[in-house]
C-alpha positions as CSV (number, residue, x, y, z in Angstrom):
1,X,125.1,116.4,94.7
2,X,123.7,117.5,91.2
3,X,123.0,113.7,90.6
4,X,120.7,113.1,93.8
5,X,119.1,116.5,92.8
6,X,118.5,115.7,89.5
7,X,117.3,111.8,90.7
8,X,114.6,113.6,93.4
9,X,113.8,115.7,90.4
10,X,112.4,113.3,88.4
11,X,109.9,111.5,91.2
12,X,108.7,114.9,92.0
13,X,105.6,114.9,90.1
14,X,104.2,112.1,91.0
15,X,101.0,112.1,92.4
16,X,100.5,111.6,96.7
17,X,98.4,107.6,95.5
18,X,101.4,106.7,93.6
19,X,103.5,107.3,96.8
20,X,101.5,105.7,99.2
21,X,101.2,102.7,96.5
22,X,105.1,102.4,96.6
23,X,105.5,102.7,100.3
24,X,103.0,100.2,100.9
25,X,104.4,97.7,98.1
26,X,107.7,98.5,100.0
27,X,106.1,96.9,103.3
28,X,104.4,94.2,101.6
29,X,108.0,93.0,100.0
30,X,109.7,93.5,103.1
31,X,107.6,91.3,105.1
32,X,108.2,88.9,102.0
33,X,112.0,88.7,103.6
34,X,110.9,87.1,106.9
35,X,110.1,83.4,105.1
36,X,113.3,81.9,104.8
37,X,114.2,83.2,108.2
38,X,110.6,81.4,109.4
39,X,112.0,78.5,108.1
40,X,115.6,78.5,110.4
41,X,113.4,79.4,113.2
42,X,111.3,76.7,113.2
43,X,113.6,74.2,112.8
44,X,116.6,75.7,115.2
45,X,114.7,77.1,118.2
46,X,111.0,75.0,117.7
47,X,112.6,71.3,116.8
48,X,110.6,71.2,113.9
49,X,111.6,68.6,111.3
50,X,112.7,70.1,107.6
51,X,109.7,68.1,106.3
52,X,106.5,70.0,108.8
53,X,108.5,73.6,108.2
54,X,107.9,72.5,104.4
55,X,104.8,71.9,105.0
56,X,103.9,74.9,107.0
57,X,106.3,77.1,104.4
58,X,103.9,75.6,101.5
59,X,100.9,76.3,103.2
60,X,101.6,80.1,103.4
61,X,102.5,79.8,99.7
62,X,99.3,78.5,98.7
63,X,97.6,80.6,100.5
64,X,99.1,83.8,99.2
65,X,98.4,82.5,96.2
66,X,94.8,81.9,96.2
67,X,94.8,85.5,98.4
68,X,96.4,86.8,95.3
69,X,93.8,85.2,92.9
């Protein structure tokens, strides 16, 4: 019990942006999770060869990382 008291402890006194920054970073990497599973989906249940659900898969890399840019 001491060690989750003296963990919450430490985050305490960070400001109300710095939380909101982490719980939307949080989001933004979960949604990151749904890709490889896209990728299963498209060729299992949408008969899409592994080549187009490359392609499609690449796609959303480049654009998030122009987005990014």
């Amino acid at each position: 019990m001491k060690i989750i008291q003296l963990y919450t402890n430490s985050f305490k006194g960070l400001s109300q942006e710095s939380w909101m920054l982490a719980l939307v970073m949080l989001i933004n990497r979960a949604g990151s999770m749904v890709l490889p599973f896209l990728g299963v989906y498209m060729t299992a249940h949408l008969k899409f060869s592994i080549e187009h659900a490359g392609i499609v898969l690449s796609f959303f890399g480049i654009g998030s990382v122009i987005g990014s840019w």
